[in-house]
C-alpha positions as CSV (number, residue, x, y, z in Angstrom):
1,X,-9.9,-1.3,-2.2
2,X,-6.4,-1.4,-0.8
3,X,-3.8,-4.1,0.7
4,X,-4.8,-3.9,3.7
5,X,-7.8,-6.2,2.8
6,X,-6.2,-8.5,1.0
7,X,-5.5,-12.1,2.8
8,X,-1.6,-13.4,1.7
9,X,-2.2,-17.3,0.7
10,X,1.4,-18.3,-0.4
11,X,4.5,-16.2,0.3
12,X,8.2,-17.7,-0.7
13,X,8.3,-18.6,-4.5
14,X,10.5,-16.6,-6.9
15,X,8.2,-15.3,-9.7
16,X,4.3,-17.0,-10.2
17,X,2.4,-17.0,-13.9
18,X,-0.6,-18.7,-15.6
19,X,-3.2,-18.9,-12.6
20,X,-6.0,-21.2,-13.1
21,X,-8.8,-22.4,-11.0
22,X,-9.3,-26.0,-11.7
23,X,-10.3,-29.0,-9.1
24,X,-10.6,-26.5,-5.9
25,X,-6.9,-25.9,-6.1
26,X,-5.4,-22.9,-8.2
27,X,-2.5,-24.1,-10.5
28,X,0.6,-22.0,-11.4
29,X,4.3,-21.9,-12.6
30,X,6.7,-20.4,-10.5
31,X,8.7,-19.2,-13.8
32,X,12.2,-19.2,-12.2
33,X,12.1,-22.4,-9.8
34,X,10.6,-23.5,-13.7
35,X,8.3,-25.9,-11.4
36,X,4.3,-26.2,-12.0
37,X,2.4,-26.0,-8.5
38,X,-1.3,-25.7,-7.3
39,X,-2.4,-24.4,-3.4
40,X,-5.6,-25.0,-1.9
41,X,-7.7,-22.3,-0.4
42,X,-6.3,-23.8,2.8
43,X,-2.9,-22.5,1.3
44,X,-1.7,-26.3,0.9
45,X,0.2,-25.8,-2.0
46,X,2.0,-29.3,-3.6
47,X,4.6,-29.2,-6.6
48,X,3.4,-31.3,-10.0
49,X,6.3,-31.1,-12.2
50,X,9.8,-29.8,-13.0
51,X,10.7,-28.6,-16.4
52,X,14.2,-28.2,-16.2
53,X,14.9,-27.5,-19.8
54,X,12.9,-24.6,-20.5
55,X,11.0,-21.8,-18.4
56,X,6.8,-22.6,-18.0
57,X,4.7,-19.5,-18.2
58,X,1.3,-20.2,-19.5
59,X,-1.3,-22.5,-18.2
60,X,-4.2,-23.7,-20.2
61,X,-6.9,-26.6,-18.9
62,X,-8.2,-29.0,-21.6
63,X,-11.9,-29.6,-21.7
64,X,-10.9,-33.4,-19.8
65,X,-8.9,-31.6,-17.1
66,X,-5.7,-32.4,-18.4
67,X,-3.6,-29.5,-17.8
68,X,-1.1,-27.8,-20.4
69,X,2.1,-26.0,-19.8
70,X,3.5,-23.6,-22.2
71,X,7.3,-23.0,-22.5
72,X,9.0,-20.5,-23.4
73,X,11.9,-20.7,-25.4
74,X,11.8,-24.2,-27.0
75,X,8.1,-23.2,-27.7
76,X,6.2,-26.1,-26.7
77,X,3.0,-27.4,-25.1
78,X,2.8,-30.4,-22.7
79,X,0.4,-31.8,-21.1
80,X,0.7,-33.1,-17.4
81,X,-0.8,-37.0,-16.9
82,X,-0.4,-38.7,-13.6
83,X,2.7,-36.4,-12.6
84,X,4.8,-36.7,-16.1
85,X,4.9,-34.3,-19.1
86,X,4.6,-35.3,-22.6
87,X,4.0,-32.8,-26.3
88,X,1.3,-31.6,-27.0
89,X,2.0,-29.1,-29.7
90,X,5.7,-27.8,-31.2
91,X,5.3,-24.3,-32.1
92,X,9.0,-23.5,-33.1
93,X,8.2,-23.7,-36.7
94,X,5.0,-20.9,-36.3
95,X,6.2,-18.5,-33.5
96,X,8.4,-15.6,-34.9
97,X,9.6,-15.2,-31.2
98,X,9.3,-16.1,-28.1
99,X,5.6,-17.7,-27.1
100,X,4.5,-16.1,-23.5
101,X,0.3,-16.8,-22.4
102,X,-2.1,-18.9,-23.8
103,X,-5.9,-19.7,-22.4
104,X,-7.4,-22.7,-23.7
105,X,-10.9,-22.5,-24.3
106,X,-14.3,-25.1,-23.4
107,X,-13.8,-26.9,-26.9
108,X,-10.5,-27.4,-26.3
109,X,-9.1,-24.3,-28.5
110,X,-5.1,-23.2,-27.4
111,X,-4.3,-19.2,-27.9
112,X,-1.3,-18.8,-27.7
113,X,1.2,-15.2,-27.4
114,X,3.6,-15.0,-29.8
115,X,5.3,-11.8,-29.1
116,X,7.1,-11.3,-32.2
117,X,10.7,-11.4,-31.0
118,X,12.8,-13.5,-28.4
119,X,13.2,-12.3,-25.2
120,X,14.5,-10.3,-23.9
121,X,12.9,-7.5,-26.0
122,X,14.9,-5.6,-28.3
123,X,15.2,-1.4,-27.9
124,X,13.7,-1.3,-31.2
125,X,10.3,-2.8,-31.8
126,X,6.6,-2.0,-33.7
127,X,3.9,-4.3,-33.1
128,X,5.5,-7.9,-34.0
129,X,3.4,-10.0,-31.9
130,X,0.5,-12.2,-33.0
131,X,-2.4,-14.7,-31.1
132,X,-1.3,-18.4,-32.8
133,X,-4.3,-20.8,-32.6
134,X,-3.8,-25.0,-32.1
135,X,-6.9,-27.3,-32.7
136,X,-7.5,-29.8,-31.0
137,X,-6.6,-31.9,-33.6
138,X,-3.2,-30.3,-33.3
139,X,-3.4,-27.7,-36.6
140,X,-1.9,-24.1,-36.2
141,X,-2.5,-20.8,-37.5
142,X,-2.0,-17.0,-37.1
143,X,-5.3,-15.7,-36.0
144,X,-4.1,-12.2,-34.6
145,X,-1.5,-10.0,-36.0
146,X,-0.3,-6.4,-34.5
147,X,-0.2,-6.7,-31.6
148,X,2.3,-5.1,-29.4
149,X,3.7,-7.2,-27.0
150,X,0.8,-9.5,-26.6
151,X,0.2,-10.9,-22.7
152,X,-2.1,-12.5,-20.2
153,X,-5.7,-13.6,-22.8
154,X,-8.8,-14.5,-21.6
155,X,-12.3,-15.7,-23.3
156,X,-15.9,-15.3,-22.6
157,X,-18.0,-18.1,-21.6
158,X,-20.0,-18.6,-24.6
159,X,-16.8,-17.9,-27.1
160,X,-17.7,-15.0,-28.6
161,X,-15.4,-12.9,-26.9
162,X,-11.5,-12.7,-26.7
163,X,-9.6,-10.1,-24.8
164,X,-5.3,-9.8,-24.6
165,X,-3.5,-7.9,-22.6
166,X,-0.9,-5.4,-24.8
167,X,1.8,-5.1,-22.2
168,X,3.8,-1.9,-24.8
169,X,0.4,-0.4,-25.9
170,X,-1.4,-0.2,-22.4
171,X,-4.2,-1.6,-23.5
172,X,-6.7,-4.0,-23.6
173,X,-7.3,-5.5,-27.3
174,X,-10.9,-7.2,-28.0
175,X,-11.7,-9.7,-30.7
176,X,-15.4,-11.2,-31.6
177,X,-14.3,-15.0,-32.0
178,X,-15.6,-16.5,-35.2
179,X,-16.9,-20.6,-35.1
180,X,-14.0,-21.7,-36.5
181,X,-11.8,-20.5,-34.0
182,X,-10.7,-16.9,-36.3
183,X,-10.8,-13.7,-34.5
184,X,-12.1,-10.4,-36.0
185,X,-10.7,-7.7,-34.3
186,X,-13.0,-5.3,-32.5
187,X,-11.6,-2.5,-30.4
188,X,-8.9,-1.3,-27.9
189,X,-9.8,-0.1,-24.6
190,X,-7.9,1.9,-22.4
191,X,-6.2,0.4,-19.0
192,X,-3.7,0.5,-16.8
193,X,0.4,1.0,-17.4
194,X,2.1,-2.8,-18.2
195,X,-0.7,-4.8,-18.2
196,X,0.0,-8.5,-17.6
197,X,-2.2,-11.3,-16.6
198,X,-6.3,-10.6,-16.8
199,X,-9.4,-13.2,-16.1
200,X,-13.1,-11.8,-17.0
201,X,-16.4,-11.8,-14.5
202,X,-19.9,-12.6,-15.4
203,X,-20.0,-9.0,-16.1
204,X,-18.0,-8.9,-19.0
205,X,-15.5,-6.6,-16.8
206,X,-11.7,-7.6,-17.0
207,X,-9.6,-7.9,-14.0
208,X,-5.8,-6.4,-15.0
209,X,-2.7,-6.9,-13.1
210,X,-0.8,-3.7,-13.9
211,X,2.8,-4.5,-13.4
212,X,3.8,-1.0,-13.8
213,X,1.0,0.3,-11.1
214,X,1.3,-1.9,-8.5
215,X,-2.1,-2.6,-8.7
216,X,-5.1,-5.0,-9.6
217,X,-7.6,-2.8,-11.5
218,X,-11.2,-3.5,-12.4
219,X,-11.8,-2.3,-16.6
220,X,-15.7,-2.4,-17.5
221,X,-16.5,-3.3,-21.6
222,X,-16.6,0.9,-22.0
223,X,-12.7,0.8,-20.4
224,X,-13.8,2.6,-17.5
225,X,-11.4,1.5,-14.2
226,X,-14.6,0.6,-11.8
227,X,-12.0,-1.0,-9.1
228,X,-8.2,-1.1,-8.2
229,X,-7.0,-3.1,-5.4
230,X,-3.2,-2.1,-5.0
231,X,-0.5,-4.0,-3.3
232,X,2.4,-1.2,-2.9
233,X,6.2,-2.1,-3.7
234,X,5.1,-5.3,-5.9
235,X,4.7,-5.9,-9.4
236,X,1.3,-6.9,-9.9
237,X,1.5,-10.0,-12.8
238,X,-1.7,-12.1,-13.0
239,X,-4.9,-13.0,-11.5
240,X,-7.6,-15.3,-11.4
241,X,-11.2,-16.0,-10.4
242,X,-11.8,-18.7,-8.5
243,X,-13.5,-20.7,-5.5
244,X,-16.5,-23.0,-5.5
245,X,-18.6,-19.7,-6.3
246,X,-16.0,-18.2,-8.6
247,X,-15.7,-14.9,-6.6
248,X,-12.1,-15.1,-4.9
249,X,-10.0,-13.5,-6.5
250,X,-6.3,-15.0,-6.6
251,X,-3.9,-11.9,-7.2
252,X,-0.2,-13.3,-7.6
253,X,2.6,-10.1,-7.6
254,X,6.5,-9.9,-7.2
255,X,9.1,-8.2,-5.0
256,X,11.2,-6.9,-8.4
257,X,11.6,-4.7,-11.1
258,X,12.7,-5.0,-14.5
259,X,16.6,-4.7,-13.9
260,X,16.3,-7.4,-10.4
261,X,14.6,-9.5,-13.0
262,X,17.6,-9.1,-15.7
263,X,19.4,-9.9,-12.6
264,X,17.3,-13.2,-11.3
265,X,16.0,-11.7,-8.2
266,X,12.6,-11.6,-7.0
267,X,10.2,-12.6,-4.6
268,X,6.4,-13.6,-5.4
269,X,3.9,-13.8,-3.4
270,X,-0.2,-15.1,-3.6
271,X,-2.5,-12.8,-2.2
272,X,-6.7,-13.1,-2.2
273,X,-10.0,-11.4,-1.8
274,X,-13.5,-11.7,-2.0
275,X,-14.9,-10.0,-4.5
276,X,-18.8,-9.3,-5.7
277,X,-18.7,-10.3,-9.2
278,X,-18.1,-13.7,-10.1
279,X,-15.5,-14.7,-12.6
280,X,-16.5,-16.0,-15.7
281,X,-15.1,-17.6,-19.1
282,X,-11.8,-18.8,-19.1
283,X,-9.6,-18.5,-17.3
């Protein structure tokens, strides 16, 4: 596939994270404007919230439809309820660095990124980063360690499955989830270079968004690439399935690099197409 059959939905925020399909609307941050929006496939898009004391990143969708935004640097979750924010879990006294992506699962289950250090990364660094799990009775734990710059997560539909994105390993790391909530680590599969945000199909394929690449690529269970839909001179950063039959795929990318994003500039964009594979799972 190439650009040329993708359909631009949204064009004009600064830097978009955390897509999820929820209400027939897809919800978002725009990480620098530090706002949390949603656009309709119409490309209607409204703004929900402004957190003006810390940068939004991750999105998560409680099994009521209340959403939660993840922060960054203060290392918090809020919830959104009629327009205002309020805490939902304080992770500043579990996270060794800064948190990043989360997914929430259907019974209500919060994984959360820790990558280890605070941003921005360090020259020097092993595999710090670690998957922190809130209840929904509000207890934490470490349920992943190792991991090397832990990114976009995603979970099969019937919980038995947990993928994360290692943005410094280039690769896909998969966990069989435990009924408590655990995860027991499985394998690593191969995928594409700075790998960001990723959403699963019915398949049990995962959808990456290769920063690095420029590219949406397709990774089957085995870590074969069965699809890549590029979008040249962007920074491909996450994606999600959505629509009333779950087979648009919402492809969100930049106009930057990693030194215009030392330097605050960039230029995101939405982007879709129809794909034959449903999404399932969450996101």
């Amino acid at each position: 596939m190439t650009e040329a059959m993708l359909r631009t939905l949204f064009d004009g925020g600064r830097y978009f994270e955390g897509p999820r399909w929820q209400g027939d609307r897809l919800w978002f941050v725009d990480c620098m404007t530090r706002t949390l929006l949603s656009i309709s496939l119409l490309g209607e898009c409204q703004e929900h919230a402004v957190l003006a004391d810390d940068t939004p990143c991750g999105l998560g969708i409680l099994p009521d439809g209340k959403l939660v935004v993840l922060t960054m640097f203060r290392k918090r979750l809020s919830t959104l309820t009629h327009g205002q924010l309020s805490l939902y879990a304080d992770l500043s006294n579990v996270a060794r660095g800064t948190i990043d992506d989360m997914i929430i699962d259907g019974l209500g289950r919060a994984y959360v990124g820790d990558l280890g250090f605070n941003w921005p990364q360090p020259p020097e660094r092993d595999a710090p980063g670690r998957i922190i799990l809130v209840t929904p009775d509000g207890r934490t734990r470490v349920v992943a360690e190792g991991l090397r710059f832990p990114n976009g997560i995603a979970i099969s539909a019937d919980h038995s499955r947990l993928v994360v994105a290692e943005m410094d390993g280039e690769c896909l790391a998969a966990y069989d989830m435990e009924a408590d909530g655990g995860l027991r680590f499985s394998r690593r599969l191969p995928c594409a270079k700075d790998p960001d945000g990723i959403c699963l199909d019915r398949d049990g394929a995962v959808w990456v968004a290769s920063f690095s690449e420029d590219a949406f690529v397709r990774i089957a269970r085995d870590g074969q690439e069965q699809q890549r839909i590029s979008v040249p001179g962007r920074r491909a950063i996450a994606c999600a399935l959505g629509g009333s039959d779950r087979r648009t795929l919402f492809c969100l990318s930049a106009a930057t690099s990693y030194q215009a994003l030392r330097e605050g500039k960039s230029s995101a964009r939405i982007d879709v197409i129809d794909v034959e594979t449903p999404g399932s799972g969450y996101p």
